[in-house]
N, C-alpha and C positions, 0 to 999 in steps of 0.2 A: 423441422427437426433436423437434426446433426445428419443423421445417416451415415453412409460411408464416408463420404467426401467432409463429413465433419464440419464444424461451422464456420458459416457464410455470412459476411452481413450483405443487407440488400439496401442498395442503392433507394435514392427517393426516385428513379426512371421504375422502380420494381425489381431490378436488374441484381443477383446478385454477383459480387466481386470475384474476379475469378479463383483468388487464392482464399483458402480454405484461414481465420485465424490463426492455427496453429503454424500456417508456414508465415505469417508474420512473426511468430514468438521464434520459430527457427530460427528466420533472418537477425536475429539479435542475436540468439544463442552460439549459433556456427562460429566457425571462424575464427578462432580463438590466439589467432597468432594478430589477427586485425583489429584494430579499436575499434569498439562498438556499445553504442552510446546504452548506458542505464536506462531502460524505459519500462512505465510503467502503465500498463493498459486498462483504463477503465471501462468495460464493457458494459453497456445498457442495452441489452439485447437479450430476448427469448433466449431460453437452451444454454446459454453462454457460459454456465459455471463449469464445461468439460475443458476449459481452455484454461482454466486455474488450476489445474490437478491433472497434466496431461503426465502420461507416465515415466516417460523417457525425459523429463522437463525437472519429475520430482525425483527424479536418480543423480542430477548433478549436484554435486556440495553445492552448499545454499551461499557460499562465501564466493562462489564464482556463477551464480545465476545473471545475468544482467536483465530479464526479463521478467517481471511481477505484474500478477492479474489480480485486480477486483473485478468481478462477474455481478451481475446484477439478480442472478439466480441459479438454482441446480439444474445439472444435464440433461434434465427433461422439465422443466418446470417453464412459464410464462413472466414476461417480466410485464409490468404495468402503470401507466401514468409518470413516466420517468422518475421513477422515486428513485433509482440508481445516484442521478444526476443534481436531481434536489437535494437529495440527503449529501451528498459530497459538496454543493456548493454551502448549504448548511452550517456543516461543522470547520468548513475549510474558513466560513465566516466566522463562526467562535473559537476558533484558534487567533484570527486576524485579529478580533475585539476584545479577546480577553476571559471571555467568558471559558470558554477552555483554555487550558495552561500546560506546560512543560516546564520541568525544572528548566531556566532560566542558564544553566551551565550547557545544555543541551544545543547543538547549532541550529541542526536540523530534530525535527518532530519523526517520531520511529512512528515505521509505516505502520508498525501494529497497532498503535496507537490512533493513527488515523481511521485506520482497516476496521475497529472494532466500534468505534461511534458512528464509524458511516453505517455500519451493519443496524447497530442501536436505534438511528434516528429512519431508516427502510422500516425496523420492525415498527416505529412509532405510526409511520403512515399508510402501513400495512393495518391499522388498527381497524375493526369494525368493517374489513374489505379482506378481499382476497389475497393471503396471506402469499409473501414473497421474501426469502433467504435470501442473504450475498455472500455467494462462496469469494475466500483468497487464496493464492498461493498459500502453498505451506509450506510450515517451517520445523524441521525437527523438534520436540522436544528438549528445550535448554540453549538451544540455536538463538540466538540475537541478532539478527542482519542490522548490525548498528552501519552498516558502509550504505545503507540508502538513502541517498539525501533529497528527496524530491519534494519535502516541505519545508522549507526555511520556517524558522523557530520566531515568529516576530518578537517573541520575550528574552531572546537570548542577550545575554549581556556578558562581554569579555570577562574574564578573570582580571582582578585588579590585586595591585599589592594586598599582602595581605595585613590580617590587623594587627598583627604580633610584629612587626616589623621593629626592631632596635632591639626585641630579648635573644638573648641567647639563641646563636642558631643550630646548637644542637637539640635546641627543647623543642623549635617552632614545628618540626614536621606533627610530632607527637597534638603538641597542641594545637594546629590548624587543624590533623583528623579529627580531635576531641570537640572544637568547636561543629565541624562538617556534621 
């Protein structure tokens, strides 16, 4: 469990790491005059949902976060049989195949969207077993973190001329919404 030092992941030697994840999410966070890469941490780890809702982490505008947790469970909860990692490679496969979709205008796939089938396909094999949550980062109410790009959209397709092209081009805006 977390304790003070908060959570660890432990090596396959047994061994846990020496920094705590939350100073991993720091090292992204700090620094703010410095580039620092978007990342986003998938945690399949006991205890791990206190690292998606760390407090000083959910006080910065969501539009300047560069640091996003999927947790594989709640702050005191057990994670089990990697369904974390199944369930993410899962849906990350029915996005690839089609079977899940995004509008096609879309580049990239919003993390909620990701966030909330991984969540879906955890509770599916959680079924009949010992039940296990995936906490995320949160996000205000009304908040859209449309700036995270970490799934590429495979259905996206460029904007192309549009169909009205030769009427009137004071009409076309009107009528490209209308068709939209």
């Amino acid at each position: 469990r977390g304790g003070e030092r908060g959570l660890h992941v432990i090596g396959s030697d047994r061994k846990a790491f020496d920094d705590p994840v939350s100073s991993w999410i720091n090292l992204i966070e700090s620094y703010p005059d410095k580039p620092r890469p978007l990342t986003l941490f998938i945690l399949d780890l006991c205890y791990s949902g206190g690292a998606a809702a760390l407090p000083w982490h959910q006080e910065m505008p969501t539009e300047q976060r560069r640091a996003w947790v999927i947790a594989a469970t709640g702050r005191e909860d057990l994670a089990f049989d990697y369904r974390l990692s199944r369930a993410t490679a899962a849906v990350l496969n029915r996005y690839r195949d089609g079977t899940l979709r995004v509008d096609p205008s879309f580049k990239h796939i919003p993390l909620g969207d990701v966030a909330q089938e991984i969540r879906r396909e955890v509770t599916i094999l959680s079924a009949g077993d010992y039940p296990q949550s995936v906490e995320i980062s949160r996000v205000p109410l009304g908040e859209k973190p449309d700036h995270l790009t970490f799934f590429c959209n495979p259905g996206y397709r460029q904007p192309g001329p549009s169909v009205l092209s030769g009427v009137d081009d004071g009409i076309v805006p009107m009528l490209d919404e209308a068709f939209d």
